[in-house]
C-alpha positions as CSV (number, residue, x, y, z in Angstrom):
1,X,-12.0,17.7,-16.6
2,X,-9.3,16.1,-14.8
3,X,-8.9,12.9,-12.7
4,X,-6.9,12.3,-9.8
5,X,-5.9,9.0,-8.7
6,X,-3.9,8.6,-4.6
7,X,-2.0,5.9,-3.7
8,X,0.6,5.6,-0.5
9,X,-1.8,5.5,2.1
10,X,-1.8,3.0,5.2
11,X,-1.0,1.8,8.7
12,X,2.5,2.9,10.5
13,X,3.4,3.3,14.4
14,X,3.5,6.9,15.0
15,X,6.8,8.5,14.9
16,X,7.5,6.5,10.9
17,X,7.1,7.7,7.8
18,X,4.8,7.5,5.1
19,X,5.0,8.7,1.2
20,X,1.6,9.4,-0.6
21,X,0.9,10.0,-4.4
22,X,-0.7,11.4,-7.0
23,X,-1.6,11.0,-10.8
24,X,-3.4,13.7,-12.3
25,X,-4.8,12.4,-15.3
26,X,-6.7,15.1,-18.2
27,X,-6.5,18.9,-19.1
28,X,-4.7,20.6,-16.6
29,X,-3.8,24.0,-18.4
30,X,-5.7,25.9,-16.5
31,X,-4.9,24.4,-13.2
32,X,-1.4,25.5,-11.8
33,X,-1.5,24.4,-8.4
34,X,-1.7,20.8,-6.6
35,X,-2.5,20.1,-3.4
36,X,-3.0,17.7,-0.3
37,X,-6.3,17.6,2.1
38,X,-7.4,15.5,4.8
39,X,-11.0,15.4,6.0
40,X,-11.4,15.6,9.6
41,X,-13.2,12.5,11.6
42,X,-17.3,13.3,12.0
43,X,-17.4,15.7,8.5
44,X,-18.1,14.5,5.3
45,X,-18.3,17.6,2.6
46,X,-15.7,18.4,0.1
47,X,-15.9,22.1,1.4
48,X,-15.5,20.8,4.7
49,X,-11.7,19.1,3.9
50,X,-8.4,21.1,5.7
51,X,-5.5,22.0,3.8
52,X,-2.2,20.0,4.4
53,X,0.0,21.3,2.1
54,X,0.2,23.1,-1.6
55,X,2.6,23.4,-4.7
56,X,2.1,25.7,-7.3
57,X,3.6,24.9,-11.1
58,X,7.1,26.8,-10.4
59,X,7.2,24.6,-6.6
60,X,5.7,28.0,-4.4
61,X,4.7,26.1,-1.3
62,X,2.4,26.3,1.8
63,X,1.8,24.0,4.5
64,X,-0.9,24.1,7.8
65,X,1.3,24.8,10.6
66,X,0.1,21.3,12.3
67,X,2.4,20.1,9.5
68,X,4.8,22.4,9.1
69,X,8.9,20.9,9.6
70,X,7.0,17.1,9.5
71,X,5.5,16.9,6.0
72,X,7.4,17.9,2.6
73,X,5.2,17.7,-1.0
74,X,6.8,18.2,-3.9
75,X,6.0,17.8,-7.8
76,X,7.2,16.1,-10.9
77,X,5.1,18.4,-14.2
78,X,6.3,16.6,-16.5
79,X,4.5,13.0,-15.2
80,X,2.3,15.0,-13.6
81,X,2.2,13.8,-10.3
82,X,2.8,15.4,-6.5
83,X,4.1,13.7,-3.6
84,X,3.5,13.8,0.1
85,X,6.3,12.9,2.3
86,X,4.9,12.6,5.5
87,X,7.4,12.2,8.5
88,X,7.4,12.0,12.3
89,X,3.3,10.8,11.8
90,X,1.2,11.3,15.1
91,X,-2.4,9.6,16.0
92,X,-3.6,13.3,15.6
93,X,-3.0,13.0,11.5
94,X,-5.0,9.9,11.0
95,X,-7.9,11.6,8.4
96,X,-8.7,10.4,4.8
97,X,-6.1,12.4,2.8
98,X,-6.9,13.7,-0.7
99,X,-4.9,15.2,-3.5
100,X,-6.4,18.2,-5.2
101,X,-6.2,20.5,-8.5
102,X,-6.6,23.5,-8.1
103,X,-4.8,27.4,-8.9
104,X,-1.9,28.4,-6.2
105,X,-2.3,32.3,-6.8
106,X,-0.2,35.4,-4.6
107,X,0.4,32.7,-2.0
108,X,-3.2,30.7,-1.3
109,X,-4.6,27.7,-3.1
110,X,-8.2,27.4,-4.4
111,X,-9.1,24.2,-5.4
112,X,-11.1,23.0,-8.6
113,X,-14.7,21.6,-8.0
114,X,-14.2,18.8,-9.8
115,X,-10.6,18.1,-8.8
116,X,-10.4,15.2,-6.5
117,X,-9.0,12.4,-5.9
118,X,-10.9,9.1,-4.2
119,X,-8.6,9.8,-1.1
120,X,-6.5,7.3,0.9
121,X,-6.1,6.5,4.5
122,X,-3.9,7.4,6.6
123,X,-3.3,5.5,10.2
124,X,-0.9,5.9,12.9
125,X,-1.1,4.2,16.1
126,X,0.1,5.2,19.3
C-alpha cells in the first residue's frame, strides 16, 4: 500500500507560476509510473479525474494537450517524490489536482486504486 501526500497548491493571478509536490510514502516496487490529475468542477469520482501529466521510472513523459508547452513534471526516485511545474496558469486550470501511482507502460499511465493523494487546490484568477 502506498501513501501520497501533495503540497504546492494555492492562489496566483493567471499568467504566474505555481510548483506542486509529491511524497510517495510505502512499497512502490511494483508501481513505476507517477502522475498528476485534476478533478473537473461538478464531478466527484476518482474514475472521473483527467490526466495532467505522467512520468514513468526512467522520466518517459506524457501530458494532456491543454497542458502541453505550460506544465513540466519531473521526478526525484531516490526521495521519491514528482514535481509539477505549472507555468502560464489560466482560470480554465483551477480543479483540485492530485498526484497518483500508478504503471506508465508502451506510452499510457494506469493508475493504482489505492494510489492517491488528498489533493490540493489550485486557483487562478483572472
Amino acid at each position: 500500500q502506498v501513501q501520497l501526500v501533495e503540497s504546492g497548491g494555492g492562489l496566483v493571478q493567471a499568467g504566474e507560476s505555481l510548483t506542486l509536490s509529491c511524497a510517495v510514502f510505502g512499497d512502490t516496487a511494483t508501481l513505476n509510473g507517477l502522475a498528476w490529475y485534476r478533478q473537473p468542477t461538478g464531478t466527484e469520482r476518482w474514475n472521473e479525474r483527467e490526466l495532467v501529466a505522467a512520468i514513468s521510472s526512467e522520466e518517459a513523459t506524457k501530458y494532456a494537450d491543454f497542458v502541453k508547452g505550460r506544465f513540466t513534471i519531473s521526478r526525484d526516485n531516490a526521495k521519491k517524490t514528482a514535481t509539477l511545474f505549472m507555468d502560464d496558469l489560466k482560470p480554465e486550470d483551477a480543479d483540485v489536482y492530485y498526484c497518483s501511482a500508478g504503471r506508465y507502460d508502451n506510452g499510457d499511465y494506469y493508475p493504482a486504486a489505492g494510489g492517491w493523494g488528498q489533493g490540493t487546490q489550485v486557483t487562478a484568477s483572472s
